[in-house]
Structures are given as structure tokens and as C-alpha cells.
C-alpha positions in Angstrom: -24.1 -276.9 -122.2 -21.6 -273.9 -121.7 -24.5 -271.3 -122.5 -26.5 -273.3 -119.5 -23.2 -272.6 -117.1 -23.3 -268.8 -118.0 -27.0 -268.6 -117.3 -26.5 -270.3 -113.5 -23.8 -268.6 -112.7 -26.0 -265.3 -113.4 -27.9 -265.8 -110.7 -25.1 -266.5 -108.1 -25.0 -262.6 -106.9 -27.9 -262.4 -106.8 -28.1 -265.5 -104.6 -25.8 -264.0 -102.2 -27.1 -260.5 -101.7 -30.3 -261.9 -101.0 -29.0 -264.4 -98.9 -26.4 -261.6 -96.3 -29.5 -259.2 -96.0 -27.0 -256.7 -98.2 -29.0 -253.9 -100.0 -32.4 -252.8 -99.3 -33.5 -251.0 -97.0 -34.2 -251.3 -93.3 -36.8 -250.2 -90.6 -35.7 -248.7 -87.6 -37.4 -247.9 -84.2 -36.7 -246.7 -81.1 -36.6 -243.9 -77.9 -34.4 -241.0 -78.0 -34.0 -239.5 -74.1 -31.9 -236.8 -72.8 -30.8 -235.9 -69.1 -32.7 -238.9 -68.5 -36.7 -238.6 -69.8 -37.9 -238.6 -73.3 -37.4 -236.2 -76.1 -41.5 -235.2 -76.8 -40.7 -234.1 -79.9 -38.1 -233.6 -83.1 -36.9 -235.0 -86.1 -34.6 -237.8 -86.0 -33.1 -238.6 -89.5 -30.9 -241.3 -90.9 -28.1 -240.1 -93.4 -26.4 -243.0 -95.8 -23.2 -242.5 -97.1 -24.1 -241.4 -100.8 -26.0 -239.1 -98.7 -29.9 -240.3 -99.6 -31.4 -240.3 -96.2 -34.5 -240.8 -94.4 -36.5 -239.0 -91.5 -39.6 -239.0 -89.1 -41.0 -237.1 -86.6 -40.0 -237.8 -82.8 -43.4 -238.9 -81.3 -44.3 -237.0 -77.8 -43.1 -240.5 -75.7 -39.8 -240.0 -77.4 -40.6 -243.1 -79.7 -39.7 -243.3 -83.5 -39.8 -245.4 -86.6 -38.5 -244.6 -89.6 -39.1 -246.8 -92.8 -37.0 -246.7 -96.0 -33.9 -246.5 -94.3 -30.5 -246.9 -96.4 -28.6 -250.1 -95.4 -24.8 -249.8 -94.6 -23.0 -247.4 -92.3 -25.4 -244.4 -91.8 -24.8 -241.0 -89.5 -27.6 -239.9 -87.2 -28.8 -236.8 -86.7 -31.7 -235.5 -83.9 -32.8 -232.0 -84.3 -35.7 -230.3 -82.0 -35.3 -226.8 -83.5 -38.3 -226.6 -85.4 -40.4 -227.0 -82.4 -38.4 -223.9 -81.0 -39.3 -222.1 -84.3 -43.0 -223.2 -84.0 -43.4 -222.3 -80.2 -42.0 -218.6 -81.0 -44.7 -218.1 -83.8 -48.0 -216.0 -83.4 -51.2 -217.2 -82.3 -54.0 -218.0 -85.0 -56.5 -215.6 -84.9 -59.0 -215.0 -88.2 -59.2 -211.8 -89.7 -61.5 -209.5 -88.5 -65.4 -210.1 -89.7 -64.4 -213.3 -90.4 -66.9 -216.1 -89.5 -64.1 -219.2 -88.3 -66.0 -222.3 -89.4 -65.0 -226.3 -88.8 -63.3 -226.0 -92.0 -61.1 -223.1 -91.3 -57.1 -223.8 -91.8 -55.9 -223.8 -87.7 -52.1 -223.9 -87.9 -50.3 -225.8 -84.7 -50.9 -224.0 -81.4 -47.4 -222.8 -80.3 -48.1 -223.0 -76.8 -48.1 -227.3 -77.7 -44.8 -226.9 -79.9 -43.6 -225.0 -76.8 -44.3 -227.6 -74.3 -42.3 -230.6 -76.3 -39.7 -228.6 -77.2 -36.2 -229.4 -75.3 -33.1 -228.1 -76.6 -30.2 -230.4 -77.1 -26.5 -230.3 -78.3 -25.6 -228.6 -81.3 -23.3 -231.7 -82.5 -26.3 -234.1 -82.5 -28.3 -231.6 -85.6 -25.7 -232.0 -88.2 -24.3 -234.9 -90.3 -21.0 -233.3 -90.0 -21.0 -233.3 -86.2 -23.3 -236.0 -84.7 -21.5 -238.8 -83.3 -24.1 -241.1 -84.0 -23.6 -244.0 -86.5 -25.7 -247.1 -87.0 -25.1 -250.0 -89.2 -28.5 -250.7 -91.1 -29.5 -254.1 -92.5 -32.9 -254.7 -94.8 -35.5 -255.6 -92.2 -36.4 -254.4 -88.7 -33.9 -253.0 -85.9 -34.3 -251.0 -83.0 -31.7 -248.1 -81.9 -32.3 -246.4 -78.6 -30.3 -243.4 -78.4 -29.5 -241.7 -75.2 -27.7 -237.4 -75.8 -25.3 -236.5 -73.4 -23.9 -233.1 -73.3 -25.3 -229.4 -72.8 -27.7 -227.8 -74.5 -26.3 -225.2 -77.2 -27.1 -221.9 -76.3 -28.7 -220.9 -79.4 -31.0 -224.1 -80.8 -31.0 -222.7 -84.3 -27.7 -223.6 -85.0 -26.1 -226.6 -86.5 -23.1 -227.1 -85.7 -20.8 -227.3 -83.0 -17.8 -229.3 -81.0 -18.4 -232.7 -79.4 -21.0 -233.0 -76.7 -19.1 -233.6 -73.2 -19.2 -237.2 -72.8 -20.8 -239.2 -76.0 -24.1 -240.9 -77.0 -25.4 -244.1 -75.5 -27.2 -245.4 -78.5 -28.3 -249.0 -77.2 -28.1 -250.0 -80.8 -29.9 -253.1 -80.2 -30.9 -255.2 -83.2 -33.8 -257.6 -83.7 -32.1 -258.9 -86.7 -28.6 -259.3 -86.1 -25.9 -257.1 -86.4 -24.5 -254.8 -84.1 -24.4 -250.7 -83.9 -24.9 -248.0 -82.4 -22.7 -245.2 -80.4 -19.4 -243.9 -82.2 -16.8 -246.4 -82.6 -14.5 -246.4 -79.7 
């Protein structure tokens, strides 16, 4: 009988985890906007305390989803500089002599990169400085995230003070919770 009471209570954690949501991972969608219309393009990335993280591209209506995400307190970063890099890059042309058939590699047309790219605040590109935090729980959220601040001067760079004023990450949840913004 005892070796029946060990063997329940075994299963106990894992009753509970299973039961708060704890662990996993999490889903997490949403529109990032500055000085009030859409971001058309960038990297928005999710950084969890042991610092495993996960990322996806910024779509050109300023929409995201990122899958995999770690649950628990995780920092927020945006960054749009590689479209900056992109739009600064030369043309394609083939080499000379060279017929260009359907299957040629066509790398992306900076003039496109050029057009979605928007600089925004230093602090918002680094996990040191961004003052975007989210609480993540396994399943399906939404986080709207609205930048506040000046652009930095030169978009390569990383970090940076505090943006004048802070974030306005909605931080809306379709599974409970709460989150978004910096803690007050």
C-alpha cells in the first residue's frame, strides 16, 4: 500500500503544472506602431530570462506572431536596422555576358527594404535597454506594442538611454494573465 502512495503522489507536480499553464511555451501576436501607423517591417524578438529567446519577422501591416515563445517574465526587443542595412546595399545586376534565367538567385530589391524601413529608438533594439516586458503563458496571447520616443540618430546602434515617455504595450491576453508595458 505505501509503494501505491509514493506512486500517486508522483504525479501530483505534474498535475499542477499542467493544470496553472506553468512551462511550455506560448504564441504570441500582435501590431507594433510608432508615431502612430505601423511598423512595415523588422524583427521583433522575445528574450526569456535564461536568455533562450524567440523571433519573427515584422510583417509589412505591422502584424506579428511568434511561436515557441519561452513562458515567464520575458524582455522585448524591436529592431528595424537590417532593413536600413538592406536598403543601403547595391542593386542586383548579372555579370556581364551572363544570360539571367527564371532560376537566377535575385537577392531583395533595396529600394523595397528602403520603403519599410522606419527608424525607431535605440533602447527598444537591446535586451539591456528595451523597456518592454511581457509575461508569457503556454498558449495564445496577443501584445500590441505602441514605441514612443525619437528615433536614434544612427539606426545601427544598440543601445541607448530611455525613450522620452515609455511604451504602450496593450498587452492584452486571450488566455488570462496580464502584461505588457514596464512595471510602473
Amino acid at each position: 500500500m505505501t509503494s501505491h502512495r509514493r506512486w500517486s503522489w508522483s504525479f501530483v507536480p505534474v498535475v499542477l503544472i499542467a493544470a496553472c499553464g506553468c512551462g511550455g511555451k506560448g504564441v504570441v501576436s500582435g501590431k507594433v506602431s510608432y508615431q502612430g501607423s505601423n511598423l512595415k517591417g523588422g524583427t521583433i524578438t522575445f528574450i526569456g530570462a535564461d536568455g533562450t529567446g524567440a523571433s519573427a519577422e515584422i510583417n509589412e501591416d505591422g502584424t506579428y506572431t511568434v511561436q515557441n515563445v519561452p513562458s515567464g517574465e520575458v524582455k522585448v526587443t524591436v529592431d528595424t536596422s537590417a532593413l536600413a542595412r538592406q536598403s543601403k546595399q547595391p542593386k542586383y545586376a548579372p555579370p556581364s555576358g551572363s544570360a539571367e534565367g527564371k532560376d537566377s538567385y535575385k537577392p531583395p530589391d533595396p529600394t523595397a527594404a528602403a520603403a519599410r524601413y522606419r527608424a525607431i529608438p535605440s533602447p527598444y533594439k537591446s535586451p539591456e535597454s528595451t523597456p518592454l516586458k511581457l509575461t508569457v503563458k503556454s498558449g495564445k496571447q496577443t501584445f500590441d506594442i505602441t514605441l514612443e520616443g525619437s528615433p536614434s540618430e544612427d539606426d545601427t546602434s544598440s543601445t541607448g538611454g530611455p525613450p522620452t515617455g515609455g511604451p504602450k504595450g496593450s498587452g492584452s491576453m486571450k488566455k488570462g494573465g496580464s502584461g505588457g508595458g514596464p512595471p510602473q
